[in-house]
C-alpha positions as CSV (number, residue, x, y, z in Angstrom):
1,X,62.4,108.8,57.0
2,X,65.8,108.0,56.6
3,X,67.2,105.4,54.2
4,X,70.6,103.4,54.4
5,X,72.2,102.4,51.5
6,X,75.1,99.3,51.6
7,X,77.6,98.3,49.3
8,X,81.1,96.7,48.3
9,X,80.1,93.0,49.5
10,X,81.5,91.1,46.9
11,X,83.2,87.2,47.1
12,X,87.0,86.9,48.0
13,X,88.9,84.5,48.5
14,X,90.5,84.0,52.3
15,X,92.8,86.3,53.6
16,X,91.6,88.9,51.0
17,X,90.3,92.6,52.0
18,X,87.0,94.6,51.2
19,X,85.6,97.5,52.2
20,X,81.7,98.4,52.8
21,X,80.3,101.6,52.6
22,X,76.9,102.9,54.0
23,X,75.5,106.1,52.8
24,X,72.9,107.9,54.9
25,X,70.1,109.7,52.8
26,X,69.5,112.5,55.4
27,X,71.5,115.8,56.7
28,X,71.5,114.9,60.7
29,X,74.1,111.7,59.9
30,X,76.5,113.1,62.1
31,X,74.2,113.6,65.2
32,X,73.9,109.6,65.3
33,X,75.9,106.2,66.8
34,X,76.4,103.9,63.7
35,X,76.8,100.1,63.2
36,X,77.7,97.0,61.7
37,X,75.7,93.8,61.8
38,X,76.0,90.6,60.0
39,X,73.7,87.7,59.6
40,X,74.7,84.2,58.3
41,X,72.6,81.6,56.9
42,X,70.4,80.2,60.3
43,X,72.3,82.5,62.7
44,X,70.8,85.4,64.7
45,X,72.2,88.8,63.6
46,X,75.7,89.8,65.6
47,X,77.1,93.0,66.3
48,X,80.8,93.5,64.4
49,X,81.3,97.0,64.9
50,X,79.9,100.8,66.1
51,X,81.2,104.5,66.1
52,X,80.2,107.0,68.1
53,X,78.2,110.1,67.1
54,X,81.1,111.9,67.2
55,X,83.8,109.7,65.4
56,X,85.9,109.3,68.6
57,X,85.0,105.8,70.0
58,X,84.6,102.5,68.6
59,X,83.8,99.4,69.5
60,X,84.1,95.8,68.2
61,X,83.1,92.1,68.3
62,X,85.8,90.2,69.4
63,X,86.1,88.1,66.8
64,X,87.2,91.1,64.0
65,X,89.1,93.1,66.5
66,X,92.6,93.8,65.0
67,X,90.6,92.5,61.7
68,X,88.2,95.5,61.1
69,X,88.1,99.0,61.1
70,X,84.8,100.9,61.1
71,X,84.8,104.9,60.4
72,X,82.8,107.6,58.9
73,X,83.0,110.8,57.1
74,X,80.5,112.5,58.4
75,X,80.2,115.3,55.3
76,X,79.7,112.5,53.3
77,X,76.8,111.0,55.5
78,X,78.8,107.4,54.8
79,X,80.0,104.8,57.7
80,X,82.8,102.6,56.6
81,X,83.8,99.0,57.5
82,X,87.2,98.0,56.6
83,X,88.1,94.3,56.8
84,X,91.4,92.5,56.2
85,X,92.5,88.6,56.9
86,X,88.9,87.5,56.0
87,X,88.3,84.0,56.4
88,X,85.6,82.0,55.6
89,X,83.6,82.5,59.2
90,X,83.0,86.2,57.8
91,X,80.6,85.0,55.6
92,X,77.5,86.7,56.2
93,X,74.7,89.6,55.1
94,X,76.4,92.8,56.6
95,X,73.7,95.4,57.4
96,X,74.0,98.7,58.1
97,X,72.3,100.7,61.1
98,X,72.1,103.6,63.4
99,X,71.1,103.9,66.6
100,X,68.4,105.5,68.0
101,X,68.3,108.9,69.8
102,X,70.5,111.6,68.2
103,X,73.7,112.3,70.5
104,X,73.4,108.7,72.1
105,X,76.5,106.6,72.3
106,X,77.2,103.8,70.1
107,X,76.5,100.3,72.1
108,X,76.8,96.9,70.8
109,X,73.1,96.0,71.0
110,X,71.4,95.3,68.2
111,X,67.6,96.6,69.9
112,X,68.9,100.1,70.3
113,X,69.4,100.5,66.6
114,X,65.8,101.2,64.7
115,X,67.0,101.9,60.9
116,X,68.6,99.2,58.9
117,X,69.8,99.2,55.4
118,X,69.2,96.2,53.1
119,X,72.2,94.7,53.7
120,X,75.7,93.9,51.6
121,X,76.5,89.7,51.0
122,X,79.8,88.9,51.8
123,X,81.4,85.3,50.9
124,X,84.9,84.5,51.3
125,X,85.8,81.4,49.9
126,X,88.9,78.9,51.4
């Protein structure tokens, strides 16, 4: 079983930065696609952002392209999601996930990812 563990959500004000970490409790981390997901109040969960197993490709909503970075350290078992020029639209749960099947590319479909952490609130005031 593998847990995933979020933090650094926090409230800012717009046009602020934060960063979230995700730390993987589990020595395989690196064989595995990671995401981002966020969830506002009465919305579906959307995809933000995913890195490949390896580190070398990323993908991202379009909404945060140019707005978020998402990378990992992969001795550290942690996935990172950078965001800067937050406004309040970014308001949202951000969970963590990682896809299923070790070795399988990152996609931006949340029904190929099977282990979620608990998820990080973010609120960015105007």
């Amino acid at each position: 079983q593998v847990q995933l563990v979020e933090s650094g959500g926090a409230l800012v004000q717009a046009g602020g930065s934060l960063t979230l970490s995700c730390t993987a409790s589990e020595h395989t981390f690196s064989s595995y696609a990671m995401g981002w997901f966020r969830q506002a109040p009465g919305k579906e969960r959307e995809f933000v952002a995913a890195i490949n197993w390896s580190g070398g490709n990323t993908y991202y909503a379009g909404n945060v392209r140019g707005r978020f970075t998402i990378s990992r350290d992969n001795a550290k078992n942690t996935v990172y999601l950078q965001m800067n020029s937050l406004t309040p639209e970014d308001t949202a749960v951000y969970y963590c996930a990682r896809k299923q099947g070790a070795l399988a590319i990152a996609t931006t479909v949340r029904q190929t990812y099977n282990s979620w952490g608990q998820g990080t609130q973010v609120t960015v005031s105007s």
